[in-house]
ZAMARGU-4260 file (C-alpha; in steps of 0.2 Angstrom, whole numbers, plus 5000, padded with zeros to 4 digits):
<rodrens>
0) 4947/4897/5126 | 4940/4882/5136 | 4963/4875/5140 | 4978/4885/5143 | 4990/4884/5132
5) 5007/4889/5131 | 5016/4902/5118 | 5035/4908/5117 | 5039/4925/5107 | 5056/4930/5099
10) 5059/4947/5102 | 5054/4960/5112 | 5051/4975/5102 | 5033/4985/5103 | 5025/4970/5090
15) 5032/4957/5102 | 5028/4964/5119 | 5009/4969/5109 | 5006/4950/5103 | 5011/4941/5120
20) 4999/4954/5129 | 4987/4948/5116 | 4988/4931/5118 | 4989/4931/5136 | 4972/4942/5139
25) 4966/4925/5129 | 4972/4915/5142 | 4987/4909/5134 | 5004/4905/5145 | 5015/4917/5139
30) 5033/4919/5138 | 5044/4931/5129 | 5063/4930/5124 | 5073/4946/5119 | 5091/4943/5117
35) 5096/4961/5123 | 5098/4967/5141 | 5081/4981/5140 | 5064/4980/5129 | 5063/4991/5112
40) 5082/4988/5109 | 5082/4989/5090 | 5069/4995/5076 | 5054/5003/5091 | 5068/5011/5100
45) 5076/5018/5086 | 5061/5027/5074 | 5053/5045/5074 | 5038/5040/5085 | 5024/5044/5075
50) 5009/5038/5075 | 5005/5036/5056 | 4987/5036/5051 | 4986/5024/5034 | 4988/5037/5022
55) 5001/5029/5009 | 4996/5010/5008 | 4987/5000/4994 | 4967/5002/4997 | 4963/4984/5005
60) 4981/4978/5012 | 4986/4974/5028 | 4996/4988/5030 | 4981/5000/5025 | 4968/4991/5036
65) 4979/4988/5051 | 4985/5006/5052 | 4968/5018/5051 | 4963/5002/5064 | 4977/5005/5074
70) 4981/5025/5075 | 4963/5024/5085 | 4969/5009/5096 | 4990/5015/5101 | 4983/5031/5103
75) 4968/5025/5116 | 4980/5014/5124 | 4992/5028/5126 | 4979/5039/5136 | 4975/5025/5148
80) 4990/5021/5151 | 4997/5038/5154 | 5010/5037/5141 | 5013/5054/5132 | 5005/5057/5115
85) 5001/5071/5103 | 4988/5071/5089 | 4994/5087/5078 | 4990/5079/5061 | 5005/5083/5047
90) 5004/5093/5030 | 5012/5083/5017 | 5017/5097/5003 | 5021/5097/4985 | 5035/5111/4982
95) 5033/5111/4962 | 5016/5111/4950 | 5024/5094/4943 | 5021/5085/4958 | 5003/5090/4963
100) 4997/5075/4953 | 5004/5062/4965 | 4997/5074/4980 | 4979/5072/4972 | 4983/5050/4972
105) 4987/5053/4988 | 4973/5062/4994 | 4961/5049/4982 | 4972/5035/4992 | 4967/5044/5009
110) 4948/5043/5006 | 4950/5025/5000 | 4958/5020/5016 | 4948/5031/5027 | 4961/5042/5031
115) 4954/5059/5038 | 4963/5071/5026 | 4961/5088/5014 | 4968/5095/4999 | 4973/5113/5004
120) 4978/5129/4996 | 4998/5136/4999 | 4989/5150/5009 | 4980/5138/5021 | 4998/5126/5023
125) 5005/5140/5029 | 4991/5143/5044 | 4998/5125/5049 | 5019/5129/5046 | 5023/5148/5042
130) 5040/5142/5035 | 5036/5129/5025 | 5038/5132/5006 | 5024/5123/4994 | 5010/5126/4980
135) 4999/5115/4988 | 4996/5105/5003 | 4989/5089/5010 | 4983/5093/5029 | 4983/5074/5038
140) 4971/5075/5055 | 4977/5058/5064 | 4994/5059/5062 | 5002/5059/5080 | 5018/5058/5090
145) 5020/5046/5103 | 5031/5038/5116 | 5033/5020/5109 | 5047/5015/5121 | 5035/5021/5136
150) 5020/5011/5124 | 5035/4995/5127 | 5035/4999/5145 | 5017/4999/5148 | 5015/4983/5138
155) 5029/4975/5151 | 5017/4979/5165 | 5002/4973/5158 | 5012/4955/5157 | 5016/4955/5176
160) 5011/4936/5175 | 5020/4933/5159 | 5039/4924/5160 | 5049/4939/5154 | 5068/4937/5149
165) 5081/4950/5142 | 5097/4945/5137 | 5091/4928/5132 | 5095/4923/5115 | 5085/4910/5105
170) 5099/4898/5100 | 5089/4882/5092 | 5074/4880/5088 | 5064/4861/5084 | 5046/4854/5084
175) 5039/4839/5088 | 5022/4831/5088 | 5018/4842/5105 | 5025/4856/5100 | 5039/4867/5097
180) 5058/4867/5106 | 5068/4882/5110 | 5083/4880/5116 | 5093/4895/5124 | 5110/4894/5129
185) 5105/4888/5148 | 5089/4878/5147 | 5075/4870/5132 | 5059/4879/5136 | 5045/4868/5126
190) 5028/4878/5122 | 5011/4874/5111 | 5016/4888/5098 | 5030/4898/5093 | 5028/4917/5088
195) 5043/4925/5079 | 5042/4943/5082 | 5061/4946/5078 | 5063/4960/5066 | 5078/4962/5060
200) 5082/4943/5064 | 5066/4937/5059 | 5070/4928/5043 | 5085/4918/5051 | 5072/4914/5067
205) 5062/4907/5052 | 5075/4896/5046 | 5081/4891/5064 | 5061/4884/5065 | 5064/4873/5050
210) 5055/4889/5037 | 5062/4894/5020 | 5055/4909/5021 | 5051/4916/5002 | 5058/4935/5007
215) 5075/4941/5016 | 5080/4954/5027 | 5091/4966/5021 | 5095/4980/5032 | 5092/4999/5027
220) 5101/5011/5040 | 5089/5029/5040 | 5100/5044/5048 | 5093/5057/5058 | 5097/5075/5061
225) 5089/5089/5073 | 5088/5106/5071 | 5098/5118/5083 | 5084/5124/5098 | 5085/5140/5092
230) 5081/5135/5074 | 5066/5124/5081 | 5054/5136/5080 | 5055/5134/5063 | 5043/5120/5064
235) 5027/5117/5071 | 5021/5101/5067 | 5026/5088/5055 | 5031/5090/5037 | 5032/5077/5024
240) 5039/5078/5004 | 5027/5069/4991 | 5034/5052/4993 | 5041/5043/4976 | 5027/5027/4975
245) 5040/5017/4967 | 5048/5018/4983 | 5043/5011/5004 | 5052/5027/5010 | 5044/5041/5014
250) 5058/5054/5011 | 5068/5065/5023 | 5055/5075/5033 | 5054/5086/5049 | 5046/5080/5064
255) 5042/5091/5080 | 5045/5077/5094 | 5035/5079/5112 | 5048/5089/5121 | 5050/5102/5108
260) 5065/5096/5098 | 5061/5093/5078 | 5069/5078/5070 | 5075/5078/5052 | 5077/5063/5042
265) 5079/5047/5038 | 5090/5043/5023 | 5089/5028/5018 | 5107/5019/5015 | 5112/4999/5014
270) 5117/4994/5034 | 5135/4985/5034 | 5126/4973/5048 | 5108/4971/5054 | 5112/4981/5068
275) 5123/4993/5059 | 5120/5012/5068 | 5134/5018/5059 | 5144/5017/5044 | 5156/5010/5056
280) 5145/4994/5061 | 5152/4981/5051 | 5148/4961/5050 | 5157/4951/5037 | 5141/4936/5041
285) 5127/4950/5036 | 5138/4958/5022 | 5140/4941/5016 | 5124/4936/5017 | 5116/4953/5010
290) 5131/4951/4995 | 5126/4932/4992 | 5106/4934/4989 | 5101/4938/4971 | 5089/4951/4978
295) 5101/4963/4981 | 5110/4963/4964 | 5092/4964/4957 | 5087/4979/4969 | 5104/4988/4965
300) 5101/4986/4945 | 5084/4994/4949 | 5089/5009/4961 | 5106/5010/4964 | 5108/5025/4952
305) 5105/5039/4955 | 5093/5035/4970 | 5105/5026/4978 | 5120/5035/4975 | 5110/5051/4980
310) 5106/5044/4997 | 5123/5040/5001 | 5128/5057/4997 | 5116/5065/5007 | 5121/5052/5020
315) 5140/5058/5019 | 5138/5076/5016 | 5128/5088/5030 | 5128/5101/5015 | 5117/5089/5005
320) 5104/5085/5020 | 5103/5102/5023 | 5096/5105/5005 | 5084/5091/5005 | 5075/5098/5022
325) 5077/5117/5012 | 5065/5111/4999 | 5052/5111/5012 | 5057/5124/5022 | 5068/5137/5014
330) 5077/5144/5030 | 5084/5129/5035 | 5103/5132/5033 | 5117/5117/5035 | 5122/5127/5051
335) 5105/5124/5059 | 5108/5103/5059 | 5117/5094/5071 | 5119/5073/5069 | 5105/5065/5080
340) 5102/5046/5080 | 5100/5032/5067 | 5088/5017/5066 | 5089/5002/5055 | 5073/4996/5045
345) 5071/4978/5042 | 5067/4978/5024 | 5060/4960/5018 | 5067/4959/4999 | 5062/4944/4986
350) 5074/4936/4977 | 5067/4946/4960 | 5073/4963/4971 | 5057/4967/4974 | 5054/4974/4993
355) 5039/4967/5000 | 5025/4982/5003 | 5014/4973/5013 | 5016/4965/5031 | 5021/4947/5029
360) 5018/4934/5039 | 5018/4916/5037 | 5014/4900/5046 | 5021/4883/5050 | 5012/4869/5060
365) 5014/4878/5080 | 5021/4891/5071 | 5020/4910/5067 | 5032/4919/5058 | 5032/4941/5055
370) 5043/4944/5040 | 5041/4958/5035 | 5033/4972/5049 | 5045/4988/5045 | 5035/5005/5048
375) 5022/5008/5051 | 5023/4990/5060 | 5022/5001/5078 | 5009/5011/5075 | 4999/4994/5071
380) 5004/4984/5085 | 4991/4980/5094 | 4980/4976/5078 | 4995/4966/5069 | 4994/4956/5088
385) 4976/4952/5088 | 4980/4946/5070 | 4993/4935/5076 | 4984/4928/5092 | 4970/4924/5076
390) 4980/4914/5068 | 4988/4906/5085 | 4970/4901/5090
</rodrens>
């Protein structure tokens, strides 16, 4: 770039930190607005951490592109930043003959995108996980685990010379001729171009710019257990059901995390606020909002039975967890979970009920909006960034 120009982002998750790093190594002025009081608040310090390799998504979307490019480019990062990371690849596992149809999609889906990945026999699953229960198996090479709060960390440091500010809410947003406006509470900080990295907010940043985005947020709250340490053992890596393809969530899974511990989840439930951890977390503005937009009526005559209903079950009943992780691995009794945390995916829905599958982004005049960048939106942040600082210049 032959001037300096200047670029303010909305929010300081791993996709907000990874785009101003971006833009600032092509010489932009770059400052950064989260509203809480610490980096990774919400969806990147609240996920399972792993490094997904590009295995689900259509052939030739972003999603597919951006995460085969940037399983290679989180995990190089990692190493030379010294941030802890662990390729141990995945098995994902078909547990009846009726579902070895989707698996071979899956592995035909794999090849398309790339994907380094293998059909394999019950016999050689159980070299990976000796407990895991299956007929067949697909054995996933570039699947990883990572630290993505410490990935947050290292991106803070690499913008040394960047105007970093936590606890600094964008309140207003208005363009003009030379620019864009953002007012926040104490001052009006004017910049070249706006990015709008907000997650779970993105949609209302949107409209704040002057935007009618075409997609809303509505918020999905995914529940994790962990098995007991003594029951750990029981898993070596990372195990995966045969997703439903109608479906953006994977299905409750076990995941061995980099101290040892094996994660178990997530559900998938409606959040009673964007932020909404708990079942507790209520906010009459996001219930309204969620209630009054004709996407969630339509998604609810879609899904809400039985997969709906069978989600919150499982989310109120341990027994009913328990059973789910059983079906990949048999020994797993509901005495060998205990409650862990809980994230909240920021699921862009149309008005038809159709939840976006794609990343979506879209662009005003000095303006870039992400709308839709749920998982696996970490794993591809430093590509979805250098897409962004693309459209910036």
């Amino acid at each position: 770039m032959t001037s300096r120009h200047t670029a303010i982002v909305i929010g300081g998750g791993i996709l907000g930190l990874a785009t101003a790093r971006e833009l600032a190594q092509r010489g932009h002025a770059v400052t950064v607005l989260e509203k809480e009081d610490h980096w990774a608040a919400h969806q990147t310090g609240h996920n399972s951490n792993v490094v997904h390799a590009g295995l689900y998504y259509a052939p030739g979307s972003e999603k597919a592109r951006m995460s085969v490019a940037g399983n290679r480019s989180i995990v190089s990062y990692a190493r030379s930043r010294g941030v802890p990371v662990s390729v141990c690849g995945k098995l994902v596992v078909a547990t009846s003959e009726s579902e070895l149809p989707a698996l071979r999609v899956l592995a035909s889906r794999a090849e398309a995108n790339g994907v380094p990945a293998r059909l394999i026999t019950q016999a050689e699953a159980r070299s990976y996980e000796p407990h895991v229960a299956c007929v067949a198996a697909l054995h996933v090479e570039s699947t990883g685990i990572i630290d993505f709060p410490a990935i947050c960390a290292a991106l803070v440091a690499d913008l040394s010379d960047a105007d970093l500010r936590l606890s600094t809410p964008a309140l207003g947003i208005r363009s003009s001729s030379t620019g864009v406006e953002v007012a926040t509470g104490t001052e009006v900080l004017r910049a070249d171009v706006l990015v709008n990295c907000a997650g779970l907010h993105s949609d209302r940043i949107a409209r704040m710019a002057g935007l009618t985005p075409r997609a809303r947020i509505v918020p999905f709250r995914g529940e994790y257990y962990e098995l007991r340490p003594a029951r750990a053992s029981l898993v070596k890596g990372l195990i995966y059901p045969v997703p439903d393809a109608s479906l953006p969530f994977l299905g409750v899974h076990l995941t061995r995390m980099l101290d040892g511990s094996v994660h178990a989840g997530p559900n998938a439930v409606l959040a009673l606020r964007r932020e909404g951890y708990t079942w507790r977390d209520f906010s009459a503005r996001d219930v309204w909002e969620t209630a009054a937009f004709p996407g969630t009526w339509n998604l609810a005559r879609k899904y809400a039975y039985p997969i709906g209903l069978d989600e919150v079950r499982r989310s109120l009943s341990k027994r009913r967890f328990a059973a789910s992780l059983a079906k990949l691995v048999p020994e797993i009794v509901e005495d060998d979970i205990v409650r862990s945390g809980s994230g909240v995916r920021a699921q862009a829905l149309l008005p038809d009920g159709s939840m976006v599958q794609d990343f979506l982004i879209e662009t005003a005049p000095g303006q870039v909006h992400v709308l839709n960048a749920p998982s696996p939106a970490a794993t591809c942040a430093l590509e979805i960034g250098k897409y962004i600082a693309d459209r910036v210049a």
